[in-house]
C-alpha positions, -999 to +999 in steps of 0.1 A: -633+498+372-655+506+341-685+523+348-718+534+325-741+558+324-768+565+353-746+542+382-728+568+402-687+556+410-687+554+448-659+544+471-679+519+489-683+504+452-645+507+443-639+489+474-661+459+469-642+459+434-609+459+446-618+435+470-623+410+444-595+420+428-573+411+456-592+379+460-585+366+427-622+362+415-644+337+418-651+350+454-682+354+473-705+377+491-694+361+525-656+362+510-660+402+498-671+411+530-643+391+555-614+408+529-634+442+534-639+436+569-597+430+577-591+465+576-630+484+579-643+458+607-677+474+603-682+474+575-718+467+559-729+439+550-756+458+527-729+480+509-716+449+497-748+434+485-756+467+466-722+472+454-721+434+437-755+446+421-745+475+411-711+462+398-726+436+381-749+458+366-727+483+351-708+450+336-678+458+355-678+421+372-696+395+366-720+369+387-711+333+381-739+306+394-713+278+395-737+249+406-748+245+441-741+273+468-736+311+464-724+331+435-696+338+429-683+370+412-654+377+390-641+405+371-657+411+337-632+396+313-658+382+287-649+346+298-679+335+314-681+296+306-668+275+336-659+240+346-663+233+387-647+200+405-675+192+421-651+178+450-623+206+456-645+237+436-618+248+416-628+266+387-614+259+351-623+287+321-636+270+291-620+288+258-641+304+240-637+289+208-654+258+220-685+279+231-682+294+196-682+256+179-717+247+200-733+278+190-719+278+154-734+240+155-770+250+172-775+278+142-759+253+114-773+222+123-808+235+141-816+271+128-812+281+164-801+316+169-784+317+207-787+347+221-770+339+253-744+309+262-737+299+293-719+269+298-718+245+332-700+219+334-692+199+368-670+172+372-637+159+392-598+173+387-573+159+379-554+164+413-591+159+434-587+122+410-556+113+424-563+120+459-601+118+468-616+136+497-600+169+498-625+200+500-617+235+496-633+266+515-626+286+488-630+279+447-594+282+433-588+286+393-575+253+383-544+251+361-552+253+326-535+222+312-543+202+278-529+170+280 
C-alpha cells in the first residue's frame, strides 16, 4: 500500500486495502465492509468510510463513479477510463492510448489543454447480447477481447 506524507499507515486502513485486494477491485463500500465483516463481525462501518477516503486520498486506490449507483473503488493502477454493461455491470478498461488519441485530438484540433480525462462509457457485452436479462450483484472485469 503506498502511502504520502501527513496520512498516518493504520491497520484499520491496511485492512480496508487488502480487502479490496481480495475482492478484485471495482468493489464497494457495502462490499469492503461484508469481506471485512467475515472475519471482524463488528467491524465499523465508519472505519471503512474513512479508510476509502483516506486511501483514496493518499492515491493508493482509486474511486470510480461508474454510472448510476455507488462507487466503486480499485487499486491505483493509473487505468482509470472504464466501460460498464449497463445490463450485467461488468467493467472493461479502456487502453490508454485511446484516451491519449482524444486528448492529443482536443489540443490539436481545439487548442484545448485537458487537464483531467475521465472516460464513461456505458453500453451492453458481448455475453449480456447473447443472452439478455441476466444481472450481476457484483461488477466483474470483462474479458479484454478485440475482435
Amino acid at each position: 500500500m503506498s502511502a504520502t506524507t501527513g496520512t498516518r499507515r493504520t491497520t484499520q486502513r491496511s485492512m480496508v486495502y487488502q480487502a479490496i485486494v481480495q475482492l478484485g477491485g471495482h468493489c464497494t463500500a457495502d462490499q469492503i465492509i461484508e469481506e471485512l465483516r467475515r472475519t471482524r463481525s463488528t467491524f465499523p462501518r465508519s472505519t471503512v468510510y474513512r479508510g476509502l477516503e483516506a486511501l483514496t486520498a493518499t492515491g493508493a486506490i482509486y474511486a470510480a463513479h461508474l454510472g448510476e449507483g455507488a462507487t466503486h473503488y480499485e487499486l491505483a493502477s493509473g487505468e482509470h477510463h472504464h466501460a460498464v454493461c449497463q445490463v450485467c455491470g461488468g467493467v472493461l478498461h479502456i487502453e490508454e492510448d485511446l484516451v491519449a488519441a482524444i486528448e492529443g485530438h482536443l489540443e490539436e484540433q481545439h487548442r484545448f489543454k485537458p487537464v483531467r480525462t475521465e472516460v464513461l462509457v456505458v453500453g451492453i457485452c458481448e455475453s449480456c447480447s447473447r443472452a439478455p436479462g441476466r444481472r450481476s450483484g457484483r461488477r466483474a472485469t470483462l474479458e479484454h477481447v478485440h475482435h
